[in-house]
N, CA, C and O atoms as a MOPAC input file, in Angstrom:
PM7 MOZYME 1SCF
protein

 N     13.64300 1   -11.48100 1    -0.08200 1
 C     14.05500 1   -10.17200 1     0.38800 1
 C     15.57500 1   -10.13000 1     0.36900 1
 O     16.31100 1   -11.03900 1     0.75300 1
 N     16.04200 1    -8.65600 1    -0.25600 1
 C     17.44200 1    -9.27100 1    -0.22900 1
 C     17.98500 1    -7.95800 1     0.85900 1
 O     17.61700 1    -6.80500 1     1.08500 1
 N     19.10800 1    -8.90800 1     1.37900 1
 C     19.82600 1    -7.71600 1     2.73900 1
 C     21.52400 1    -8.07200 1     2.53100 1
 O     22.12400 1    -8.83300 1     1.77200 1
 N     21.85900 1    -7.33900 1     3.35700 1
 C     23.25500 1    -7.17800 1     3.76000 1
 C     23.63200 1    -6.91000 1     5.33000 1
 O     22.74200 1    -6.52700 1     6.08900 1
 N     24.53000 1    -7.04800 1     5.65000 1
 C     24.89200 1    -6.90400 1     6.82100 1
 C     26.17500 1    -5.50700 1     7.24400 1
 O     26.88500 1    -4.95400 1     6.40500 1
 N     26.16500 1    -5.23500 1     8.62300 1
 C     27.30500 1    -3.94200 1     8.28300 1
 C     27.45100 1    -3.91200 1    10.20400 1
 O     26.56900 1    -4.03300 1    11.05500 1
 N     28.66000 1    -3.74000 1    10.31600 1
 C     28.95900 1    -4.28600 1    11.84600 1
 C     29.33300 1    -2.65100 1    12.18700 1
 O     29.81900 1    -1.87500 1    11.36400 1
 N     29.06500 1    -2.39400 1    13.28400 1
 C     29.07600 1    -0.99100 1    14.01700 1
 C     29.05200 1    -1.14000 1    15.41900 1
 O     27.99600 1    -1.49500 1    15.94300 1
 N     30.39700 1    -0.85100 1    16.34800 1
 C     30.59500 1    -1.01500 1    17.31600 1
 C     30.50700 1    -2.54700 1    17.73100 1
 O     29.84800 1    -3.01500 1    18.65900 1
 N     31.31700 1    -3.21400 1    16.83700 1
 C     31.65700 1    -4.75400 1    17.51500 1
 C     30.09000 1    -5.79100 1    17.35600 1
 O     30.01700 1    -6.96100 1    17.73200 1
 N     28.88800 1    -4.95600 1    16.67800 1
 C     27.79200 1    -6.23700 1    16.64100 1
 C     27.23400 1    -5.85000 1    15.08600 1
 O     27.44700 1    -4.70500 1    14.68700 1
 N     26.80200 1    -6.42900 1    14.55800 1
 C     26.47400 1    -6.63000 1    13.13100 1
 C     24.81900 1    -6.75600 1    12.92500 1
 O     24.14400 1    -7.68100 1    13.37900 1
 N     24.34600 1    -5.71300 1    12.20100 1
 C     23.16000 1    -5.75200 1    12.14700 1
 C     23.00600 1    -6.01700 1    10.41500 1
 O     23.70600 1    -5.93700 1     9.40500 1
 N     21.52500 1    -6.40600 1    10.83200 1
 C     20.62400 1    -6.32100 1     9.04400 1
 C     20.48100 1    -5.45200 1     8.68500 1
 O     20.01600 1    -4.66800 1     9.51300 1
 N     20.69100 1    -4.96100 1     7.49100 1
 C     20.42300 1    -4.07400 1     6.77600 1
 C     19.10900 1    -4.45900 1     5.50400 1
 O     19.57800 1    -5.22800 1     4.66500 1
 N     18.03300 1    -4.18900 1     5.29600 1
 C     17.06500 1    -4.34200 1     4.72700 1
 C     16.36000 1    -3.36500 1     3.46100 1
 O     15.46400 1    -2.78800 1     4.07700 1
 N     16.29800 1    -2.91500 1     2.13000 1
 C     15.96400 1    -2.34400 1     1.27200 1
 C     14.52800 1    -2.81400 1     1.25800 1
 O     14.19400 1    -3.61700 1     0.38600 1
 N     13.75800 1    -2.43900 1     2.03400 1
 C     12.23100 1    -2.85700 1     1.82000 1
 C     11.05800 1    -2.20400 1     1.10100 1
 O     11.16800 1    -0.99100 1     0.92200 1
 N     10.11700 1    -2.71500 1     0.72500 1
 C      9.42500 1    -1.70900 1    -0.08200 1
 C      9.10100 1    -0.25700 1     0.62400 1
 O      9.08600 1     0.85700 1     0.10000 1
 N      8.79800 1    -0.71400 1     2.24800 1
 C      8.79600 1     0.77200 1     3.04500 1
 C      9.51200 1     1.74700 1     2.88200 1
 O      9.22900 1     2.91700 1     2.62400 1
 N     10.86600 1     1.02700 1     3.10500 1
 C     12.06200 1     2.13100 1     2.85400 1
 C     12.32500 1     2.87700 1     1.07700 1
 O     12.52400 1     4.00300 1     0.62000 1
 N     12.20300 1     1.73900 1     0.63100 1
 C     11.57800 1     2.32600 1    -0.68400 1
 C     10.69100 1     3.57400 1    -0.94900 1
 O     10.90300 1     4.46400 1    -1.77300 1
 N      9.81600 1     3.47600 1    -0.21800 1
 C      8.60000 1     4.19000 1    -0.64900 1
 C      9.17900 1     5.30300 1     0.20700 1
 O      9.22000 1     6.22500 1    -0.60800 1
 N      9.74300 1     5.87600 1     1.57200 1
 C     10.09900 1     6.72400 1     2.11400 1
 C     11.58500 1     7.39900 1     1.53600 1
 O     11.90600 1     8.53000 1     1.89900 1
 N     12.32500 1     6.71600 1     0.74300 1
 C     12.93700 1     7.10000 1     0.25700 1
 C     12.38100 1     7.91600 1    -1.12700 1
 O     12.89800 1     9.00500 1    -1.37500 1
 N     11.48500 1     7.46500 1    -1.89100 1
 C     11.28400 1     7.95400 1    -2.87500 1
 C     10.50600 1     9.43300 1    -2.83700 1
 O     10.59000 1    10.29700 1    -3.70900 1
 N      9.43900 1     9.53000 1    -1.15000 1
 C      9.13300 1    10.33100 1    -0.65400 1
 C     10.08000 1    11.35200 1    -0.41900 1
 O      9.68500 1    12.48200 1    -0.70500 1
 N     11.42100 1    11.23500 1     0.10000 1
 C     12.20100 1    11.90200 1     0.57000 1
 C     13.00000 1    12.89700 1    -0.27800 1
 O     13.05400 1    14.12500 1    -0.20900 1
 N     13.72900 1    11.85100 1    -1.26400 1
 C     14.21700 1    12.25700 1    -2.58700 1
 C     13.63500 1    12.30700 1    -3.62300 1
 O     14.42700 1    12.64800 1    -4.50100 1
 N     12.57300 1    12.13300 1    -4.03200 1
 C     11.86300 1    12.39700 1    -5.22500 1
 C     12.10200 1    11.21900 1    -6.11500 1
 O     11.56500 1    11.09200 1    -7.21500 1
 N     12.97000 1    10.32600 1    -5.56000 1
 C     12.45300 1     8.61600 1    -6.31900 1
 C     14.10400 1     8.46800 1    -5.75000 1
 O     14.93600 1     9.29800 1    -5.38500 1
 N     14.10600 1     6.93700 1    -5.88100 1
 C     15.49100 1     5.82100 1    -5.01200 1
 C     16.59300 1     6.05300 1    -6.52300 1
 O     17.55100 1     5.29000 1    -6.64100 1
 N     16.33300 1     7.18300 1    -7.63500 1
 C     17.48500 1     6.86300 1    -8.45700 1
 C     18.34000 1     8.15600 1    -7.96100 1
 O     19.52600 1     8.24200 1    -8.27900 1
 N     17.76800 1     9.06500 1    -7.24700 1
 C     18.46400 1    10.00900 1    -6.87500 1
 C     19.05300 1     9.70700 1    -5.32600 1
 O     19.47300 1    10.63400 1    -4.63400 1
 N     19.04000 1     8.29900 1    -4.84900 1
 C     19.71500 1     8.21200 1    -3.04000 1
 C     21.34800 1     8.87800 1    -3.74500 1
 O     21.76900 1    10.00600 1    -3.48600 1
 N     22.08100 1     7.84200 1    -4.67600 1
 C     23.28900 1     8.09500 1    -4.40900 1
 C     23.89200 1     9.62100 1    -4.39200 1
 O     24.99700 1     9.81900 1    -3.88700 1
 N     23.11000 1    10.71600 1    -4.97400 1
 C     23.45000 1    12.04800 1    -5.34600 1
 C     22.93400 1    12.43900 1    -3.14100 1
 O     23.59200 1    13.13300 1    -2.36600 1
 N     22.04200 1    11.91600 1    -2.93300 1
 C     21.72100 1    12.53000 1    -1.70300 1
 C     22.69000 1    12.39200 1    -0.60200 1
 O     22.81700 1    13.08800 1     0.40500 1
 N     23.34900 1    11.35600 1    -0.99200 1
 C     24.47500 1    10.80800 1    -0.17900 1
 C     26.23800 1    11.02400 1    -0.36500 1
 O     27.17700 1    10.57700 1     0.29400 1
 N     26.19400 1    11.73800 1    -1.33100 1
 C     27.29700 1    12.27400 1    -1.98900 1
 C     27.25600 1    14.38400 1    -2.37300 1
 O     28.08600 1    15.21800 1    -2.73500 1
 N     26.27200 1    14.38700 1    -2.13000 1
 C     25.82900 1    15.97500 1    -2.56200 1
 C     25.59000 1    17.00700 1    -1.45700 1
 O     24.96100 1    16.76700 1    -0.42700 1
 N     26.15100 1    18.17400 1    -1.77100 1
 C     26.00800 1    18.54000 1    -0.57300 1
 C     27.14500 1    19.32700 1     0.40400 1
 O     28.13100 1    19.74700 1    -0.20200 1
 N     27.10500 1    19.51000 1     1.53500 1
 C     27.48900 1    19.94500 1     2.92700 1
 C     27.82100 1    18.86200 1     3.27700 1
 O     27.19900 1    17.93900 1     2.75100 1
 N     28.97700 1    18.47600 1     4.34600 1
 C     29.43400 1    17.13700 1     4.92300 1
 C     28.27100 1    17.18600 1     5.96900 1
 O     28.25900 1    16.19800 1     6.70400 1
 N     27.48500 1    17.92500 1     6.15800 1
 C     26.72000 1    17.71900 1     7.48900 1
 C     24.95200 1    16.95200 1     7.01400 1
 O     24.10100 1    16.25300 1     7.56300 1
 N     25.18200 1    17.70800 1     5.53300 1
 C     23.59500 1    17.20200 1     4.37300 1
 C     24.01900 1    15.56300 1     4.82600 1
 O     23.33500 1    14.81000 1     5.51900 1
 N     25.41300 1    15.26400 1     4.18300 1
 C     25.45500 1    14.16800 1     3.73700 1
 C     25.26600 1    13.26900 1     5.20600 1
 O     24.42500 1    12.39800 1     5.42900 1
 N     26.23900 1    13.73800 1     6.03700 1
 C     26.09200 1    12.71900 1     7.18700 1
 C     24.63400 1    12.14700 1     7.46800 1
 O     24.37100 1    10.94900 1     7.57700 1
 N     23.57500 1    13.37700 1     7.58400 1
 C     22.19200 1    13.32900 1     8.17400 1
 C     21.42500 1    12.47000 1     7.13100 1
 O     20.40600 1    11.80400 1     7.31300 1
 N     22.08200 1    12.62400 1     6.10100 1
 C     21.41300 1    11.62200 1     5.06000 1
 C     21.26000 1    10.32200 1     4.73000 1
 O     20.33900 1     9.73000 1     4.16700 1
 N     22.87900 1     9.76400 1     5.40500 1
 C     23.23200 1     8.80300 1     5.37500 1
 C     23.17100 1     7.71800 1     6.12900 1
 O     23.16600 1     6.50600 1     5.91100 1
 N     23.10400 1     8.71800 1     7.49100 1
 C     22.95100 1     8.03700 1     9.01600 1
 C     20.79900 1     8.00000 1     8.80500 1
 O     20.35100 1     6.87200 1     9.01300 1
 N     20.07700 1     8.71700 1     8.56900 1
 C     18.28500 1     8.46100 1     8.31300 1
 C     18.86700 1     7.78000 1     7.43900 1
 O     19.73200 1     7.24500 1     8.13200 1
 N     19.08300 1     7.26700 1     6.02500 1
 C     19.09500 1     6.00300 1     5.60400 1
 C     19.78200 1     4.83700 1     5.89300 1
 O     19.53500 1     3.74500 1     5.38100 1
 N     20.55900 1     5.04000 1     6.63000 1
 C     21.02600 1     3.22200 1     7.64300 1
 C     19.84400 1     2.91400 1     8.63800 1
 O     19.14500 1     1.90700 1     8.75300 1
 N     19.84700 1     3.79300 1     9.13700 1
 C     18.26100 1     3.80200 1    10.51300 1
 C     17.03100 1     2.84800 1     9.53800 1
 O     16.61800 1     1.69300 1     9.63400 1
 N     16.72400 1     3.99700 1     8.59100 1
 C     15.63500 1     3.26200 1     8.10600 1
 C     16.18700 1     1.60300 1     7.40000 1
 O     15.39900 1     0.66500 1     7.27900 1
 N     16.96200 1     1.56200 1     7.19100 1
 C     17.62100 1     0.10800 1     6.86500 1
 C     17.77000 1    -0.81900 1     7.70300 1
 O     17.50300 1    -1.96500 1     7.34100 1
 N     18.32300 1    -0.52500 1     9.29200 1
 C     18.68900 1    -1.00200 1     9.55500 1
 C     17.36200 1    -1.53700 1    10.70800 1
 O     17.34800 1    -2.56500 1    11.38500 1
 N     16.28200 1    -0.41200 1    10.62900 1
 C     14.73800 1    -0.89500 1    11.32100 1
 C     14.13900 1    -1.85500 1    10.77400 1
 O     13.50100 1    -2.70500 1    11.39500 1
 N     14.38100 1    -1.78800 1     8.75800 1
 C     13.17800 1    -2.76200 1     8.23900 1
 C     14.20000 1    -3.74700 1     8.26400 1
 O     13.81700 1    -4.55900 1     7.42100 1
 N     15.61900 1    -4.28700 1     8.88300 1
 C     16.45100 1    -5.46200 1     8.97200 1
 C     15.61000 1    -5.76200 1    10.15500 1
 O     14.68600 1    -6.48400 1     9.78100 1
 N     15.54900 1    -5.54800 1    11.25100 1
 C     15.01800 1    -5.91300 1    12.20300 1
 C     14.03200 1    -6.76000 1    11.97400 1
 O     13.93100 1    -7.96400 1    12.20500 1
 N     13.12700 1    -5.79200 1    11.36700 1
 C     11.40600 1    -6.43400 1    11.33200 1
 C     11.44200 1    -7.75000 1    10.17900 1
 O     10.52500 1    -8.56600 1    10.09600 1
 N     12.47300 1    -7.77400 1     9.46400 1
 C     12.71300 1    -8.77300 1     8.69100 1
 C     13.17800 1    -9.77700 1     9.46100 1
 O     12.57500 1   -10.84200 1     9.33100 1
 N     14.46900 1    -9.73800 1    10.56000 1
 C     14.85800 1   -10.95400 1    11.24400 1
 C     13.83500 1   -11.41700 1    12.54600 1
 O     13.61400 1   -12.57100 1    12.91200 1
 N     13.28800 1   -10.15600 1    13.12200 1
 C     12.23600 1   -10.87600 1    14.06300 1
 C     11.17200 1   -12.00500 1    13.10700 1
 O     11.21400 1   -13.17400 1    13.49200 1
 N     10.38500 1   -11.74300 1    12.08500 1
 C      9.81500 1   -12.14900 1    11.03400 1
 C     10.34700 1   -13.96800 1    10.84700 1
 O      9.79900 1   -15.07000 1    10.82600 1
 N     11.58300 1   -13.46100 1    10.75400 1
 C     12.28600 1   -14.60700 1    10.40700 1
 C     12.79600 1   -15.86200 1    11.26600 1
 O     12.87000 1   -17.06500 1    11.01700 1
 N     13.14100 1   -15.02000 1    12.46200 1
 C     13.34500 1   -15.74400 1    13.62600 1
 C     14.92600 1   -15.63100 1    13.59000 1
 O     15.59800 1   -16.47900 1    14.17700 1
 N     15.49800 1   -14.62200 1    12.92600 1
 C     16.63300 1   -14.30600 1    12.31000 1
 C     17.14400 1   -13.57000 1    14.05900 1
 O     16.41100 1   -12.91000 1    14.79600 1
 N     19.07100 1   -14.10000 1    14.39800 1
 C     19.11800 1   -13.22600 1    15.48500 1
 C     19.80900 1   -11.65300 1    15.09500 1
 O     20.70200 1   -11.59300 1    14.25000 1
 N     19.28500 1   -10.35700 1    15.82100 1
 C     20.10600 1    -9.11800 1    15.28600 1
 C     19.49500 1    -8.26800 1    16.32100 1
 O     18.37900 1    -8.21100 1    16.83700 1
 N     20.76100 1    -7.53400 1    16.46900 1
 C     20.44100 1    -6.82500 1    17.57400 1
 C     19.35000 1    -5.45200 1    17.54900 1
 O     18.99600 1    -5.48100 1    16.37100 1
 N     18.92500 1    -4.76400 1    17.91900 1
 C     18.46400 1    -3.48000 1    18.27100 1
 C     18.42700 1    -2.76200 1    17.27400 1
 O     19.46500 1    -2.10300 1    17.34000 1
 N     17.75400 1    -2.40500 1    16.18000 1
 C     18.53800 1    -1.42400 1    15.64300 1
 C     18.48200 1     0.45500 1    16.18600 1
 O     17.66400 1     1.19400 1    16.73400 1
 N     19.81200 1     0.56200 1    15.65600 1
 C     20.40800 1     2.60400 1    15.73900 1
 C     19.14900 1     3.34800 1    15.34100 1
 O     18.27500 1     3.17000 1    14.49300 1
 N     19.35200 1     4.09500 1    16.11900 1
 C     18.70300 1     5.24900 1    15.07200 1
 C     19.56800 1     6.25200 1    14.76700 1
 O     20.75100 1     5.94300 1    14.90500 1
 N     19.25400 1     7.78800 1    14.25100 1
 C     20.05400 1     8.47300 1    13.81000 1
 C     21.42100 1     8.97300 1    14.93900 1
 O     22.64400 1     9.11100 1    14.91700 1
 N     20.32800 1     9.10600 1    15.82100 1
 C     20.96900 1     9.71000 1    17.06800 1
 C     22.41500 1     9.00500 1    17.87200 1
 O     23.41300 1     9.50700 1    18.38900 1
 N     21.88600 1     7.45300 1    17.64800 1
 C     22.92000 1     6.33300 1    18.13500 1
 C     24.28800 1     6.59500 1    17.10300 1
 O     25.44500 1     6.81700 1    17.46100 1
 N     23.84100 1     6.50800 1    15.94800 1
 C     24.91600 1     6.98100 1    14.81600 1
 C     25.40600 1     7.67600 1    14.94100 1
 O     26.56500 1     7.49600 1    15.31300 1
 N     24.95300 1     8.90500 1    14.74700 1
 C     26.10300 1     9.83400 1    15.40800 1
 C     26.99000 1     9.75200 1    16.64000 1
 O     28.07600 1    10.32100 1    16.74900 1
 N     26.52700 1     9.13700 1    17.37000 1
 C     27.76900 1     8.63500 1    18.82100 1
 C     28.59500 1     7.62600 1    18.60200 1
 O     29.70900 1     7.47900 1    19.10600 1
 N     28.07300 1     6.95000 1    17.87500 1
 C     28.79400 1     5.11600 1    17.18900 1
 C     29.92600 1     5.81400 1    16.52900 1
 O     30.99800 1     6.01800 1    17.10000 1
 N     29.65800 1     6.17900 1    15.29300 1
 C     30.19300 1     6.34500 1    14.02200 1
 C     31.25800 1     7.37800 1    13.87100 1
 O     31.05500 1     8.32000 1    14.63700 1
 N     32.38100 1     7.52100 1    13.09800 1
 C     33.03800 1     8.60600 1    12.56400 1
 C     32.64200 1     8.58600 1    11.31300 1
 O     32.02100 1     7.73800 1    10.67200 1
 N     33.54400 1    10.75100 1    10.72900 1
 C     33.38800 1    10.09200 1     9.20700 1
 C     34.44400 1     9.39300 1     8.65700 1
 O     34.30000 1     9.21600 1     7.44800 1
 N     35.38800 1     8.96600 1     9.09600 1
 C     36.34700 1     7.93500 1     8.36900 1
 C     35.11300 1     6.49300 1     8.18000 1
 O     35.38000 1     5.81900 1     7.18500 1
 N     34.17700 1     6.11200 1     8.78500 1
 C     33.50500 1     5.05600 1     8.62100 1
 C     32.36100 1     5.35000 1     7.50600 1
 O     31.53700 1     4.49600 1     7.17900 1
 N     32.40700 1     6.64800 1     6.96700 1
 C     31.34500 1     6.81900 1     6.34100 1
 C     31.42400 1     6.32700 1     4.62600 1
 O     30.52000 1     6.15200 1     3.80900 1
 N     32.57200 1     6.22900 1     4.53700 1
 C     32.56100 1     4.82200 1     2.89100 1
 C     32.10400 1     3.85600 1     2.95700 1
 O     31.12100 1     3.46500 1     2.32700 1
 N     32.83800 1     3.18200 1     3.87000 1
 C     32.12000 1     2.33400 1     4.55900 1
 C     30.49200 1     2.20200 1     4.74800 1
 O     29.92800 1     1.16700 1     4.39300 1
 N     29.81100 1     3.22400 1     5.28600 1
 C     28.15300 1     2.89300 1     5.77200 1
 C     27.91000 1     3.18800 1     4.37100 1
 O     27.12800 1     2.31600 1     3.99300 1
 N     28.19500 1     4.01700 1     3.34500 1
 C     27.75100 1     4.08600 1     1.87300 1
 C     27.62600 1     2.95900 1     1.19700 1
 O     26.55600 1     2.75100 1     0.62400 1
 N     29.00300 1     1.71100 1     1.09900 1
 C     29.33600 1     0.79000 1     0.25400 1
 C     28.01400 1    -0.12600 1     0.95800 1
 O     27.15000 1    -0.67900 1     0.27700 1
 N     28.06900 1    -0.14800 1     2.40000 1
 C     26.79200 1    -1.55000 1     2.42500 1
 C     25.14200 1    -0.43000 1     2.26500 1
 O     24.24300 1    -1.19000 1     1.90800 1
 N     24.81400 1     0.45300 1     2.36400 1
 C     23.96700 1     1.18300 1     1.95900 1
 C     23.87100 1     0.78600 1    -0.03400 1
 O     23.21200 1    -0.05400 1    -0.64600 1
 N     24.65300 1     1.62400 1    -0.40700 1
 C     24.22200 1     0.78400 1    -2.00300 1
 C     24.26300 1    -0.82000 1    -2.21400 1
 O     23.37400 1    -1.34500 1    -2.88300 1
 N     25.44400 1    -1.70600 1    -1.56100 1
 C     25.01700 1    -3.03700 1    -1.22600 1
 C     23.29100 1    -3.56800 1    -0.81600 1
 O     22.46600 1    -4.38200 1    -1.23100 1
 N     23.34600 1    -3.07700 1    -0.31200 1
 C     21.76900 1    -3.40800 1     0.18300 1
 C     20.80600 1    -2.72600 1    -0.30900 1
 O     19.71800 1    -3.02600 1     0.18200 1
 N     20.77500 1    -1.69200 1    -1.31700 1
 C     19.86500 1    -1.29000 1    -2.31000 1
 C     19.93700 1    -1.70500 1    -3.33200 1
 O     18.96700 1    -1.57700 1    -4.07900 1
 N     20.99100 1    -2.30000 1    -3.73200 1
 C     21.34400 1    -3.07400 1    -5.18600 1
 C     20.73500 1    -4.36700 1    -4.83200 1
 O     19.73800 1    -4.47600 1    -5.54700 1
 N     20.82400 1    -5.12600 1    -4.27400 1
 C     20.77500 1    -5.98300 1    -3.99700 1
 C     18.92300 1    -6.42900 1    -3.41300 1
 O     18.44100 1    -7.55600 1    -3.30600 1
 N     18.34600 1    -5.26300 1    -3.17200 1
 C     17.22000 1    -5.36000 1    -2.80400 1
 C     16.43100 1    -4.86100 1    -4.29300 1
 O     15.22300 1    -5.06400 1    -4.41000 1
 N     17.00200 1    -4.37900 1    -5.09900 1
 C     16.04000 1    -4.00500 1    -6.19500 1
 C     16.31900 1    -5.22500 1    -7.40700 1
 O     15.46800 1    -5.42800 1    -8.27300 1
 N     17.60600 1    -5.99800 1    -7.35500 1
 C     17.81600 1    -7.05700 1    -7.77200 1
 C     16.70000 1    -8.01400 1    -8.46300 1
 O     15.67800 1    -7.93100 1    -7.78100 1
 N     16.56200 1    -8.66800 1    -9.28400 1
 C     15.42900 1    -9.50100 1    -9.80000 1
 C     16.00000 1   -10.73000 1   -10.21600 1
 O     16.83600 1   -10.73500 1   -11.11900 1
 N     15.57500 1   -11.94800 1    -9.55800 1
 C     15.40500 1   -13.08600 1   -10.19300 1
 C     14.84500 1   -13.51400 1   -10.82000 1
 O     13.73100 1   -13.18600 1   -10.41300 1
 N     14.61300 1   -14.46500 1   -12.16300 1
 C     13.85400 1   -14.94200 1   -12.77000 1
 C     14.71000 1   -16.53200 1   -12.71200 1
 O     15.88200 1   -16.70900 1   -13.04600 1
 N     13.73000 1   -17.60200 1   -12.18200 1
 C     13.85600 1   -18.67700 1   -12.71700 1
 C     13.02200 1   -19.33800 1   -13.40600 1
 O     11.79600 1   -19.44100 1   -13.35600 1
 N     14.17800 1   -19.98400 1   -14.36200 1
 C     13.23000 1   -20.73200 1   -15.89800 1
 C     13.58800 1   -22.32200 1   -15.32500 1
 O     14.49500 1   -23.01700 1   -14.86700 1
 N     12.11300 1   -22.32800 1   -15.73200 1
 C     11.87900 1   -24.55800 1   -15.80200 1
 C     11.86700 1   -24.60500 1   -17.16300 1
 O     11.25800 1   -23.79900 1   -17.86500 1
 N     12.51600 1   -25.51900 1   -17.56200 1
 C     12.65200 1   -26.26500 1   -18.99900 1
 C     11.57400 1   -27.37400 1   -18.72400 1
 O     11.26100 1   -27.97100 1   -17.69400 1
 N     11.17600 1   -27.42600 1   -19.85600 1
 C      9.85400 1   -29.10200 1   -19.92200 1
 C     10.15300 1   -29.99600 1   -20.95800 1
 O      9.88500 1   -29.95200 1   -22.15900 1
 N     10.76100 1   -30.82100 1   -20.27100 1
 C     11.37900 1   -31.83600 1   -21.88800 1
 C      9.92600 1   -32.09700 1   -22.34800 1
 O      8.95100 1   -32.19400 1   -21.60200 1
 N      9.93700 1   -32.20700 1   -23.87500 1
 C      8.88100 1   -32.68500 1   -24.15400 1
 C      9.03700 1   -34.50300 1   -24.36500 1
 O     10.20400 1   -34.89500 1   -24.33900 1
 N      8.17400 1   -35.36600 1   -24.52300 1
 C      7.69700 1   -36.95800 1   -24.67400 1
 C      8.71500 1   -36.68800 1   -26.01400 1
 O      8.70600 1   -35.45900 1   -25.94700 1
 N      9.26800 1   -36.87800 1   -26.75600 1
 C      9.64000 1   -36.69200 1   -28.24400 1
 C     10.93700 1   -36.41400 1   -28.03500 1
 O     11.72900 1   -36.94100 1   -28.81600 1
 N     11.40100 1   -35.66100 1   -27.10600 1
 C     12.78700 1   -35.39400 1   -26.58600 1
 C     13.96800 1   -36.25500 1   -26.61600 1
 O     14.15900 1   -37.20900 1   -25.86100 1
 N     14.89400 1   -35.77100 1   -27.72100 1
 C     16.38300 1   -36.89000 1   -27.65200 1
 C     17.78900 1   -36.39200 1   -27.38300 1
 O     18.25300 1   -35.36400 1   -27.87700 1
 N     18.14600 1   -36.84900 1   -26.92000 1
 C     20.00000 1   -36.65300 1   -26.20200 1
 C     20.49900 1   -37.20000 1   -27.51700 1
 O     20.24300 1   -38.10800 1   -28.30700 1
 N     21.47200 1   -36.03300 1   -27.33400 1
 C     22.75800 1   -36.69200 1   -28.82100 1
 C     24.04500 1   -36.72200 1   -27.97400 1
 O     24.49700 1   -35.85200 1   -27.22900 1
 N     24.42500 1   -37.69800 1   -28.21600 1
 C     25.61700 1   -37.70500 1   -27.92200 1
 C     27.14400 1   -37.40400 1   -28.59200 1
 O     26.96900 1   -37.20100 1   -29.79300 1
 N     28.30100 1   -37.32300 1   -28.31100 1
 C     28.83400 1   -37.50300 1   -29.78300 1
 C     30.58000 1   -38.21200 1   -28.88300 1
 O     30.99900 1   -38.19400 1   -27.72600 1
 N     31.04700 1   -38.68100 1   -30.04400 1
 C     32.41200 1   -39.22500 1   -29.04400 1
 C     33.38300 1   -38.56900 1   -30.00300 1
 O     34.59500 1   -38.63000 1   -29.79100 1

């Protein structure tokens, strides 16, 4: 699972891109390739409400990820807390770890095992 972190009022919570939030996002906006337009588009008031319901929902499935984990993090905000926490001078800010933590959650690893075969030779050369 991949996360990020984003500190608000002196304590630092998880931030989590989970398939939930996924799926409510895609509900919301009509699929996760349109968040960044939802979060940039708009009325400063669209955007705030948009931005602050997607940290909430981020910052709930961080939770359920560190309880899970045994991970420590505090409480998470909801929208409402955000708006009392937050200015918009902080709002680049909640964007940059918002796409941080969606990039990063849609991210894919692949690891490759090599299998020497019995027949297998090292060259050396000087």
């Amino acid at each position: 699972m991949r996360t990020a972190k984003i500190r608000i009022n002196g304590k630092e919570y998880l931030l989590c891109f989970s398939t939930r939030v996924m799926r409510d996002c895609t509900e919301r906006y009509g699929g996760i390739e349109k968040i960044s337009e939802a979060l940039s588009g708009g009325d400063t008031v669209k955007m705030l409400d948009e931005c602050f319901w997607l940290l909430a929902q981020m910052m709930a499935a961080g939770a359920k990820y560190a309880a899970m984990e045994g991970l420590p993090n505090p409480e998470p905000l909801g929208c409402d807390d955000l708006y009392d926490l937050c200015s918009v001078d902080d709002m680049l800010d909640m964007k940059a770890h918002i796409m941080e933590t969606i990039s990063e959650g849609c991210r894919r690893e692949i690891e490759v095992e090599t299998e020497q075969g019995k027949n297998a030779q090292t060259t050396r050369t000087n």
